[in-house]
Residue frames relative to the residue before (quaternion, step in Angstrom):
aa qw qx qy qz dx dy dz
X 1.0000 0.0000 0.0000 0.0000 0.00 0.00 0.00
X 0.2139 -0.7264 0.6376 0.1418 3.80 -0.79 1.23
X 0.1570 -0.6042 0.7762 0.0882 4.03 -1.00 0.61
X 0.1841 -0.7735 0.6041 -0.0534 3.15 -1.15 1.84
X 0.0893 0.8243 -0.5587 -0.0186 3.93 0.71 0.68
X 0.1745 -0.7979 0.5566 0.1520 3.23 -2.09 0.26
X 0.7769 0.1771 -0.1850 0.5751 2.61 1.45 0.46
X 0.0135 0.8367 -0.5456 0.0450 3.96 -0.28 0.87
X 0.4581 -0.6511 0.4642 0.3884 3.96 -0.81 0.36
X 0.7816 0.2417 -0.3031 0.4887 3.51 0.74 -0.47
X 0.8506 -0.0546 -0.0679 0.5186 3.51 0.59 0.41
X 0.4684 -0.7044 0.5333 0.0076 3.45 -1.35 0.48
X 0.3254 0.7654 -0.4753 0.2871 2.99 1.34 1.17
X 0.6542 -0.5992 0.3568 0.2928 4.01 -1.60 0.84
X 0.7854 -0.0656 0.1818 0.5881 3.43 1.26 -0.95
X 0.0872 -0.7337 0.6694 0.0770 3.16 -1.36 1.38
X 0.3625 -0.7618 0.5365 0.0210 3.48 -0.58 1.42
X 0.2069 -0.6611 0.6706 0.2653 4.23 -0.58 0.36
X 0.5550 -0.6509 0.4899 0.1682 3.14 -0.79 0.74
X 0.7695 0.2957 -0.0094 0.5660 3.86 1.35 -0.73
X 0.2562 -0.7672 0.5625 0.1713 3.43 -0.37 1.18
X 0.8879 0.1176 -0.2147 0.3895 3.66 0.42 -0.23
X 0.7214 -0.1373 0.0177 0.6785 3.92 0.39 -1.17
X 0.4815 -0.5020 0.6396 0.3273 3.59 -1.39 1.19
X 0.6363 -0.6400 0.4306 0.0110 3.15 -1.33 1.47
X 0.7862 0.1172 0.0545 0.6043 3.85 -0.09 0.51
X 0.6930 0.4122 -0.3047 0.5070 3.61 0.93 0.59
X 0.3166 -0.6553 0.6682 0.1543 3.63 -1.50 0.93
X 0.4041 -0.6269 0.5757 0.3350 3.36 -1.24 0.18
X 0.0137 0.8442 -0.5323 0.0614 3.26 -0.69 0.56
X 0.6905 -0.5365 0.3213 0.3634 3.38 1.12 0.09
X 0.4444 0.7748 -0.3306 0.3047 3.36 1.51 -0.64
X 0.3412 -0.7643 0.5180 0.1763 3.46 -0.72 1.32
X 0.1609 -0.6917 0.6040 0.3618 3.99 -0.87 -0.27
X 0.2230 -0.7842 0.5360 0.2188 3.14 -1.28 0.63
X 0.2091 -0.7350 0.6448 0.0174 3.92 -1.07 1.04
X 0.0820 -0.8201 0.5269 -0.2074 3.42 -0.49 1.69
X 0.1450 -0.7397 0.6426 0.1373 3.40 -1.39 0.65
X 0.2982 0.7560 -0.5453 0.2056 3.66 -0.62 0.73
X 0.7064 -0.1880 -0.0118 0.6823 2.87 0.50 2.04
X 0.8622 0.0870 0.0751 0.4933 3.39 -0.06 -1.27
X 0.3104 -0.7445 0.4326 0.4028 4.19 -0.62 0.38
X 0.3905 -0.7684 0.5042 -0.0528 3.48 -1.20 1.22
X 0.0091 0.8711 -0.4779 0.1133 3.38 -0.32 1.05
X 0.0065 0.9225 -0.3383 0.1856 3.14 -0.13 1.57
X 0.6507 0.2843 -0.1437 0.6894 3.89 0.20 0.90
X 0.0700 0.7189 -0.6905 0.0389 3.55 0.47 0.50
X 0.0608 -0.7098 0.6984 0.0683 3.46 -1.32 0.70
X 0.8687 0.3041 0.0850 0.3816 3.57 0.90 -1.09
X 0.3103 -0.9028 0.2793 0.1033 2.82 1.64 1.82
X 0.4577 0.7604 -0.4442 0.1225 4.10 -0.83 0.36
X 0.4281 -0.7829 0.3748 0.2516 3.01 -1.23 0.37
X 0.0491 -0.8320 0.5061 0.2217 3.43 -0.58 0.37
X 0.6021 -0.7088 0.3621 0.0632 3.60 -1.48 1.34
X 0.0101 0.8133 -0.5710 -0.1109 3.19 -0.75 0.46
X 0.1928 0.8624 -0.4599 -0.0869 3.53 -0.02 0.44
X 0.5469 -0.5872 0.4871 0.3448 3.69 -1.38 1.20
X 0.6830 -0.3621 0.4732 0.4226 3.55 -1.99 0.28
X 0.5280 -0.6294 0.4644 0.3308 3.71 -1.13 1.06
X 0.6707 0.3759 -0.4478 0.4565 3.68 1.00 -0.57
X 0.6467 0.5397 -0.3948 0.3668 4.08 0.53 -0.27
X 0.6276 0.6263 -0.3321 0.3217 3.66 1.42 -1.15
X 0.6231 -0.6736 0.3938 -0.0537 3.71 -1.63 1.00
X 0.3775 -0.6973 0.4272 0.4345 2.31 0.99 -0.87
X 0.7095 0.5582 -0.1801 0.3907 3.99 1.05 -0.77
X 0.1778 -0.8622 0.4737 0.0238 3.55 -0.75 0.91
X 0.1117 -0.7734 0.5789 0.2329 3.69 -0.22 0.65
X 0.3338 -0.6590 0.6535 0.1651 3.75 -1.34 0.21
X 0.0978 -0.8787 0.4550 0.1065 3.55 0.05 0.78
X 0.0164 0.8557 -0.5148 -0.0494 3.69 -0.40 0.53
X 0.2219 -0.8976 0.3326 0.1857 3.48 0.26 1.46
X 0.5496 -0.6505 0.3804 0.3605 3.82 -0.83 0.08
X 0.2740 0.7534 -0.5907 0.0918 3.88 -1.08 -0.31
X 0.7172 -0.4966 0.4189 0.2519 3.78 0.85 0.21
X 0.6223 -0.5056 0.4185 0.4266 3.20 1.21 0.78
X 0.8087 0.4071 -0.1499 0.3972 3.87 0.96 -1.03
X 0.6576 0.0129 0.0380 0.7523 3.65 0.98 0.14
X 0.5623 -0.5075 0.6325 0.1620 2.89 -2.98 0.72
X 0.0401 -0.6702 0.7189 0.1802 3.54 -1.22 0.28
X 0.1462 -0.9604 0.2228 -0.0808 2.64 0.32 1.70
X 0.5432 0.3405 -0.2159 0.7365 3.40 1.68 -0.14
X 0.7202 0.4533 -0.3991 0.3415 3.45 0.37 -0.79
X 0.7424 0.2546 -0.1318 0.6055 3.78 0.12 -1.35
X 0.6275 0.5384 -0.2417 0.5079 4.76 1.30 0.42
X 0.8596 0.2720 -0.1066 0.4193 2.91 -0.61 -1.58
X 0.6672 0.5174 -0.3245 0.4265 3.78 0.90 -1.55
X 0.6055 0.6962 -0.2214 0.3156 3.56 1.18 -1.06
X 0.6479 0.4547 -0.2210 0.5698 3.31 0.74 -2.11
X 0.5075 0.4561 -0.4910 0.5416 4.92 0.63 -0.88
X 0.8573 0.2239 -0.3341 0.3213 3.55 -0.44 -1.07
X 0.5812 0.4562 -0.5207 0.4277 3.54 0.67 0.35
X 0.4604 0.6341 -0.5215 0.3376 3.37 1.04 -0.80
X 0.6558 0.6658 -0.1762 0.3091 3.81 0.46 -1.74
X 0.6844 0.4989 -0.1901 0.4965 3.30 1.71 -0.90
X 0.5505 -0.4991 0.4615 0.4846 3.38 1.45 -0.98
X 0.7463 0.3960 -0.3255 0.4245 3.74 1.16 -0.53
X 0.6421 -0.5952 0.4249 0.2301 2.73 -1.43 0.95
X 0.0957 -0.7698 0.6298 -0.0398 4.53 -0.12 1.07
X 0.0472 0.7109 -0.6877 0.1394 3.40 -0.92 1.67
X 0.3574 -0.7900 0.4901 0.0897 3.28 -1.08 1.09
X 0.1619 -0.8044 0.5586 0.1217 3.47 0.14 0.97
X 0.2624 -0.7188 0.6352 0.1046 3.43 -1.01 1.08
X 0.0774 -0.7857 0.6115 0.0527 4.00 -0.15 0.65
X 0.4569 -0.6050 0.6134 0.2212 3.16 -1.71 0.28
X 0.0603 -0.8061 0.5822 0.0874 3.21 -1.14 0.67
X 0.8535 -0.4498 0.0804 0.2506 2.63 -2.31 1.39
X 0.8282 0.3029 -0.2297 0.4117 3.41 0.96 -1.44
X 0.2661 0.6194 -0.7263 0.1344 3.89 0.53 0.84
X 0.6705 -0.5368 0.4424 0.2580 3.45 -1.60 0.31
X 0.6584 0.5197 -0.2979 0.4557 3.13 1.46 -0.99
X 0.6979 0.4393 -0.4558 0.3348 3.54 0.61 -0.36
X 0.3891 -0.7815 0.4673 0.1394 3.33 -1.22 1.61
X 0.8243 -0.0845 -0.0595 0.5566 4.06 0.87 0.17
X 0.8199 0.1600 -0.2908 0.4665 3.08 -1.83 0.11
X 0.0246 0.8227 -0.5641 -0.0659 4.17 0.33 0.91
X 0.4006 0.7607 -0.4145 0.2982 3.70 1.31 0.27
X 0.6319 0.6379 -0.1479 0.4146 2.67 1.40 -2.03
X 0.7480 0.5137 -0.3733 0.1927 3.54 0.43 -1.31
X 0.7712 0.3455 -0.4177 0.3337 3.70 0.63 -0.47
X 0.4945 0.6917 -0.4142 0.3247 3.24 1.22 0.14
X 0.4225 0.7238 -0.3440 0.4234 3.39 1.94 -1.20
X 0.7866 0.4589 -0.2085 0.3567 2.73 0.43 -2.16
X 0.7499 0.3528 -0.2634 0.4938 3.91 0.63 -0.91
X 0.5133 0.5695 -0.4204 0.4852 3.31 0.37 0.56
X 0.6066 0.3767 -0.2149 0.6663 3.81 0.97 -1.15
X 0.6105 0.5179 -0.4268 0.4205 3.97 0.43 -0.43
X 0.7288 0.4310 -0.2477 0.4708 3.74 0.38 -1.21
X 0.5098 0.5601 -0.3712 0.5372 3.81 1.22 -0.66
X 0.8213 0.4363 -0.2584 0.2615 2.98 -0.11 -1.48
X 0.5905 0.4724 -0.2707 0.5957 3.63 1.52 -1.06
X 0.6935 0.2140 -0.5421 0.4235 3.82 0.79 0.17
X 0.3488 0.6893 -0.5217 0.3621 3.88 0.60 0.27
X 0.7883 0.2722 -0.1370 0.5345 3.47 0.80 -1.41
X 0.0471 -0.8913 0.4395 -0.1012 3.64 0.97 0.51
X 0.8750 0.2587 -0.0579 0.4050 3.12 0.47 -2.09
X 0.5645 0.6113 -0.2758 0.4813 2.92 1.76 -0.65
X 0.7826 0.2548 -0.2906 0.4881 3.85 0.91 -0.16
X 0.4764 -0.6674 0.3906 0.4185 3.42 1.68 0.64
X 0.2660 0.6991 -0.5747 0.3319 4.04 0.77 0.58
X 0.2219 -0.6600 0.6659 0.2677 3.70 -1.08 0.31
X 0.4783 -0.7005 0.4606 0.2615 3.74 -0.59 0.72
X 0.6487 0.5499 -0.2646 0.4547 3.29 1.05 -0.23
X 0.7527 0.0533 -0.1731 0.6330 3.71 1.10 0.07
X 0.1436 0.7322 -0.5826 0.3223 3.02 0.15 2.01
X 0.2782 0.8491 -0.4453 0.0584 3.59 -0.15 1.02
X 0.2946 -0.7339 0.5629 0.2403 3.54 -1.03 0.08
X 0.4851 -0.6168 0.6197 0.0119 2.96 -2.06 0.98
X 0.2652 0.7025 -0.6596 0.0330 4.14 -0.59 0.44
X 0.5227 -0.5265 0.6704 -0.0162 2.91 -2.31 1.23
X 0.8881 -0.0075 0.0999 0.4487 3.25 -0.76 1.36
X 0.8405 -0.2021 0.0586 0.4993 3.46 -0.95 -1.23
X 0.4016 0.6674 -0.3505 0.5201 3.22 2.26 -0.12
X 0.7064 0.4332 -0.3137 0.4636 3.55 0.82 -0.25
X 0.4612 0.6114 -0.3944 0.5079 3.48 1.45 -0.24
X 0.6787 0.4454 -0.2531 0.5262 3.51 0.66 -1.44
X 0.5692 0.5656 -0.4682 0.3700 4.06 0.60 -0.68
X 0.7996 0.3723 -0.2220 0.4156 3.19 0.67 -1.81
X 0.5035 0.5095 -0.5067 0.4798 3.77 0.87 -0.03
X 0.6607 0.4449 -0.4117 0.4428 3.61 -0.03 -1.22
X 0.5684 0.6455 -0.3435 0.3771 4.04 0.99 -1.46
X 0.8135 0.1786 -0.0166 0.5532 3.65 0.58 -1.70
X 0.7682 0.3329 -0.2663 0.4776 4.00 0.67 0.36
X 0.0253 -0.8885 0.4498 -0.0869 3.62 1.38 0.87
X 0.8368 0.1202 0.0921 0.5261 3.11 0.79 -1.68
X 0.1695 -0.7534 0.4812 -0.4149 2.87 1.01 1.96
X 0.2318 0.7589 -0.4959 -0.3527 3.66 -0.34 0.03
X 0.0384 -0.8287 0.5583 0.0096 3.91 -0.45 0.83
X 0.7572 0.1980 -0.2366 0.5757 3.53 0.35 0.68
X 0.5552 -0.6456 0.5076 0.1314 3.41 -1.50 1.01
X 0.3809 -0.7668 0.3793 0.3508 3.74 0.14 1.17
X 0.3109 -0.7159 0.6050 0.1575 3.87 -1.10 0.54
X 0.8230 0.1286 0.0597 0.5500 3.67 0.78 -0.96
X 0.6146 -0.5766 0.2674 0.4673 3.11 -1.39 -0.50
X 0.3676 0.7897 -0.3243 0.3690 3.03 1.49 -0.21
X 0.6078 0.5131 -0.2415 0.5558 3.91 0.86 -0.60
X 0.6255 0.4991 -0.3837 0.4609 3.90 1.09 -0.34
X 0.2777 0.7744 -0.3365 0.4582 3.75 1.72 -0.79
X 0.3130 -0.7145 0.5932 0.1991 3.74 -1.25 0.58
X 0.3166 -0.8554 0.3970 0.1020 3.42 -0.78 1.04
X 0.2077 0.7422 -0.4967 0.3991 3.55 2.09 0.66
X 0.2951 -0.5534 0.7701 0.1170 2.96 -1.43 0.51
X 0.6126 -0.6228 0.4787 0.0874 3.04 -1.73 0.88
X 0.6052 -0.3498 0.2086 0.6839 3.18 1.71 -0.77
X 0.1655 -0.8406 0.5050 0.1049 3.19 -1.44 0.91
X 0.1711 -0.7076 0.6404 0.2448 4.00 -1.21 0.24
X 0.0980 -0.7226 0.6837 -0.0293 3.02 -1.32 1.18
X 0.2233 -0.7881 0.5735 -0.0102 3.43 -0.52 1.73
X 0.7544 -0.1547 0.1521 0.6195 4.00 -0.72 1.26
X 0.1164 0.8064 -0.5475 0.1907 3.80 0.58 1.25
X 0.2756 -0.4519 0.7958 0.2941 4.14 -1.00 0.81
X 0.1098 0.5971 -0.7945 -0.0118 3.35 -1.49 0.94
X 0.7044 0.3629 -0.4368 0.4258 4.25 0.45 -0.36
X 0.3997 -0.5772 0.6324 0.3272 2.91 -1.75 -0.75
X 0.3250 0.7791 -0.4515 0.2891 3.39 1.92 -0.91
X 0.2320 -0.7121 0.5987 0.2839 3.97 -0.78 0.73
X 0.1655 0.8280 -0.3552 0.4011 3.45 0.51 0.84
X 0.7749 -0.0879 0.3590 0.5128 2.91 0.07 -1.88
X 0.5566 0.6001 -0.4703 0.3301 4.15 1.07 -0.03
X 0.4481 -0.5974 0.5296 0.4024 3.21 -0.86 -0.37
X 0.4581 -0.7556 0.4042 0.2362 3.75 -0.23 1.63
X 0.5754 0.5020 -0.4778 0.4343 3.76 1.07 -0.61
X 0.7158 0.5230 -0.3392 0.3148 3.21 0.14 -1.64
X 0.7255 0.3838 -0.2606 0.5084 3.72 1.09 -1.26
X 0.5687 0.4038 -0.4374 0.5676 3.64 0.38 0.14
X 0.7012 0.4312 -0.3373 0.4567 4.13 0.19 -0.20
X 0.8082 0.3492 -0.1353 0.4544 3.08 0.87 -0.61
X 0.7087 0.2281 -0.1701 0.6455 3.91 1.16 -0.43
X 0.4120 -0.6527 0.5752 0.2708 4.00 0.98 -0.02
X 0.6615 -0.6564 0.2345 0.2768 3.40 -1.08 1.68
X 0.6915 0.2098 -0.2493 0.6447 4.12 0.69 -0.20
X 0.1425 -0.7334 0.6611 -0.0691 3.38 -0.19 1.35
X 0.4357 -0.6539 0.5015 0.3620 3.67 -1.42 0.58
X 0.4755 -0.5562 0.3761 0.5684 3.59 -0.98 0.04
X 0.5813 0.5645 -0.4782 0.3387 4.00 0.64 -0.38
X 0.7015 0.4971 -0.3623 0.3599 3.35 1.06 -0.81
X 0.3580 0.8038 -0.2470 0.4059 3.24 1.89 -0.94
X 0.7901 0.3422 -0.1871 0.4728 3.10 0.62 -1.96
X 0.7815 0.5394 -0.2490 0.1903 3.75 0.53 -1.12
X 0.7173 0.2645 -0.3417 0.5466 3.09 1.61 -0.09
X 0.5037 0.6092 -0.5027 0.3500 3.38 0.83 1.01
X 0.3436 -0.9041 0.2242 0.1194 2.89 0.67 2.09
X 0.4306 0.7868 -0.3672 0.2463 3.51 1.53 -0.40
X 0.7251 0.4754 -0.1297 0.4810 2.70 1.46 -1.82
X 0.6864 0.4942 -0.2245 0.4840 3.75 1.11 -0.26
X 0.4754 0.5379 -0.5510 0.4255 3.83 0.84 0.86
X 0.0210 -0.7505 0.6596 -0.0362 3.38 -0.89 0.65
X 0.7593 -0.4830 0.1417 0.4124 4.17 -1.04 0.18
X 0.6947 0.4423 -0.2826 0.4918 3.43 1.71 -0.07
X 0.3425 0.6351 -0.5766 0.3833 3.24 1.15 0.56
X 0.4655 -0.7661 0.4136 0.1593 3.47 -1.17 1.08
X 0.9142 -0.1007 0.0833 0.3836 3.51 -1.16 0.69
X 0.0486 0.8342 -0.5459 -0.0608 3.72 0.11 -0.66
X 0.3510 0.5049 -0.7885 0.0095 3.92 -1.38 0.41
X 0.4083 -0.6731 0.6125 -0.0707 2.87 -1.92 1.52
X 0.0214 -0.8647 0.4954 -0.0800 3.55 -0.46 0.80
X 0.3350 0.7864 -0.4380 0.2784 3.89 -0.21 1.07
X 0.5180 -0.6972 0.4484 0.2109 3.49 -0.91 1.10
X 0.5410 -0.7233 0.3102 0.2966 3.43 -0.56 0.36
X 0.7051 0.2725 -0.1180 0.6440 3.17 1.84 -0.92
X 0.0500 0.7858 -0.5433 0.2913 3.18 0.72 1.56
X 0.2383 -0.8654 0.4227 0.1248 3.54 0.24 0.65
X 0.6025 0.5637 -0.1578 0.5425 3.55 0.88 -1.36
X 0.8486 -0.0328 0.0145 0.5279 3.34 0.28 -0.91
X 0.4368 -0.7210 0.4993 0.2001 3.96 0.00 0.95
X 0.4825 -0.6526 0.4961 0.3085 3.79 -1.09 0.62
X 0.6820 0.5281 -0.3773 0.3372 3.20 0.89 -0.44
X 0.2407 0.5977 -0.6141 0.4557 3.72 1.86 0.82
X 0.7988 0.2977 -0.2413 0.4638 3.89 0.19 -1.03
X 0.5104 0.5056 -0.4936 0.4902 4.00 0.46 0.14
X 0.7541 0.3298 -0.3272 0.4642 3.66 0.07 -0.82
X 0.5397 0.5454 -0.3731 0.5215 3.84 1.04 -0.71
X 0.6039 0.5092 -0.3591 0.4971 4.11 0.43 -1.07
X 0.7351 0.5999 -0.1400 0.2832 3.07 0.54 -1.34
X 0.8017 0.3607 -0.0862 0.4688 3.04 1.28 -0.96
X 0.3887 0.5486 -0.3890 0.6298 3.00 2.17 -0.01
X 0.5028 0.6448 -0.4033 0.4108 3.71 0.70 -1.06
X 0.7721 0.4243 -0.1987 0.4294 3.72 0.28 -1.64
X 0.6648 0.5241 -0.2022 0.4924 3.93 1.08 -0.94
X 0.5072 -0.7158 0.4410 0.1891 3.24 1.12 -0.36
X 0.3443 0.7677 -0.3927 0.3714 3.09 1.78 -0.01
X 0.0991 -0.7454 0.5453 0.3703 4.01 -1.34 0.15
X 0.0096 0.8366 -0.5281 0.1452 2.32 -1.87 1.10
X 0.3245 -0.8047 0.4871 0.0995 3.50 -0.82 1.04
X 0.2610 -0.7648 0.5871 -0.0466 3.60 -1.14 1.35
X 0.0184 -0.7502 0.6477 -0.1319 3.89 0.02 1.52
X 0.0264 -0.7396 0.6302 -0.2346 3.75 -0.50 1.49
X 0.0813 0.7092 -0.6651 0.2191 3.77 -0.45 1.55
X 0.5852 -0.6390 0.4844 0.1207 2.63 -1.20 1.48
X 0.7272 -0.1320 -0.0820 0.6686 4.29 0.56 0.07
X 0.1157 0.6665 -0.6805 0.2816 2.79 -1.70 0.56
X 0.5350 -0.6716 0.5125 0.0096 3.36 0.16 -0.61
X 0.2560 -0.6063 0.7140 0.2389 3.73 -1.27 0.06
X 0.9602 -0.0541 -0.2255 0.1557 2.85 -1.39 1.29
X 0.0219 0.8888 -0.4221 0.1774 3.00 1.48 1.70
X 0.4782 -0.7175 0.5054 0.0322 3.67 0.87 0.08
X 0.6367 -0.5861 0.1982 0.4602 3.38 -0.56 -0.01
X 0.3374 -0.7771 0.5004 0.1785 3.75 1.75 1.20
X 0.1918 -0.7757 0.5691 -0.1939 3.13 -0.44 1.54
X 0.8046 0.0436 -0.1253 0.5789 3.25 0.65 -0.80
X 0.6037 0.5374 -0.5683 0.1546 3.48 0.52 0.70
X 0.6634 -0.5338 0.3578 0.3834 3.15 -0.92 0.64
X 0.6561 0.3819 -0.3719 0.5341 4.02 0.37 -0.78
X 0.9048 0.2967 -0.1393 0.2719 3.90 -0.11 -1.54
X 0.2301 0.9289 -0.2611 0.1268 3.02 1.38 -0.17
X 0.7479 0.1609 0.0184 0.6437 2.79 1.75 -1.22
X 0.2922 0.7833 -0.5114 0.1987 3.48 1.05 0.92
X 0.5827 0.5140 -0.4746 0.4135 3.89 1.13 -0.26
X 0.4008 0.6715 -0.4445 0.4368 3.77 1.18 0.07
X 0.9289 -0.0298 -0.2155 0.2997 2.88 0.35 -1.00
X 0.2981 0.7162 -0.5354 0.3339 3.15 1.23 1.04
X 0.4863 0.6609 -0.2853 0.4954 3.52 1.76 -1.19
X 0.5650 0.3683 -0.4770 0.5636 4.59 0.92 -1.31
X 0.6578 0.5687 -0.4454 0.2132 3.89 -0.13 -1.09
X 0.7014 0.5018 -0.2620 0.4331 3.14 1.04 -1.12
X 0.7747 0.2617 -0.2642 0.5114 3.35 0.89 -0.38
X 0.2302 0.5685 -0.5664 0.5504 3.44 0.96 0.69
X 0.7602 0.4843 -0.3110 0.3014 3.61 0.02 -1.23
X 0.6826 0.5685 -0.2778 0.3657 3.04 1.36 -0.64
């Protein structure tokens, strides 16, 4: 079922899409409530009911290009307008199409195993599904990419280097569809697991506090780029505390070795979770030039 709205207080988006035609994968009912919060920013917690919501530019302004947004919060919640909603408007402005992917996370109660798997499930069926509806949102299927925040950038670069993963039993035809991205941006992204340098929430939400070393190893995406890993531009502040630059230095790096392209944006303050840093004075205008890359690419 597609819900076509035209009007919403918090936003003003064309279509919120579920993300699953029949049972959400990897999940009991149980009764579990989601919670949807303002505090400062809107907050989305307990995803039960995976989906995407659209944004789509005027047909005479549109590109042909789609970002997939996948917001941050630690494996433990959505910053959902902030690192989403604000994101999918300013692409709108460019001509590209900005969908907010609403993911499940690791620590809902309802999910009954492998809690690694689930947001990957969930972003995987998302990028299908938005090429399924291709013609119908005037998208060219070929420059379909996605964007994650933080632990949302963890989940980018997995979905980026573990496309064809299988983690979920197909429901439709839609699931036969390739789940590569075209190219991805990962903004102040958790991309190891190394205890080093991850960000202990995100890896404790997402692999559970005595992780194996295999599990250790597989979603430490560094080690998992290889020559078909797509495109890459990497954004991240230097005194990022929470999550250390050297998540994106070893990622560059390993795109570096694969031959992969790719772009490395390193600022000296900033911070963790600066968003589209409006009023700072250095980044202010970094979605610019994430916006030349993209058409470089072309």
């Amino acid at each position: 079922m597609v819900t076509l709205l035209t009007a919403h207080w918090l936003s003003a988006q064309d279509t919120i899409m579920p993300l699953w035609p029949k049972t959400v994968p990897n999940q009991t009912e149980i009764g579990e409530k989601e919670l949807d919060t303002v505090e400062h920013i809107r907050w989305i917690r307990n995803v039960q009911r995976p989906t995407l919501e659209v944004y789509l530019p005027s047909v005479q302004n549109t590109n042909g290009k789609a970002v997939l947004l996948f917001p941050g919060g630690g494996y433990q919640g959505l910053a959902y307008n902030w690192e989403g909603v604000d994101f999918a408007k300013a692409f709108n402005a460019k001509g590209i199409v900005g969908i907010v992917v609403k993911y499940r996370l690791p620590i809902s109660k309802s999910i009954h195993k492998n809690r690694w798997d689930v947001p990957l499930q969930d972003a995987q069926r998302a990028i299908r599904l938005v090429r399924s509806m291709s013609a119908t949102w005037k998208i060219d299927p070929d420059k379909i990419g996605i964007m994650g925040f933080s632990a949302g950038g963890h989940l980018a670069s997995t979905l980026g280097t573990q496309y064809d993963k299988k983690v979920y039993d197909h429901q439709d035809i839609v699931d036969t569809i390739s789940a590569r991205p075209n190219f991805m941006a990962l903004v102040y992204p958790v991309i190891s697991m190394d205890s080093t340098l991850t960000h202990g929430g995100s890896k404790d939400a997402l692999l559970g506090e005595n992780p194996t070393d295999v599990l250790l190893q597989e979603f430490s995406n560094e080690t998992r780029v290889d020559a078909n890993t797509p495109p890459a531009f990497l954004i991240h502040a230097t005194d990022d505390a929470p999550v250390p630059v050297e998540n994106s230095l070893r990622f560059f790096k390993a795109l570096r070795q694969h031959n992969v392209p790719s772009s490395l944006h390193v600022y000296p303050s900033g911070g963790h979770g600066f968003a589209l840093a409006r009023q700072h004075p250095l980044l202010k205008n970094w979605l610019d030039l994430f916006l030349d890359w993209l058409d470089y690419l072309d």
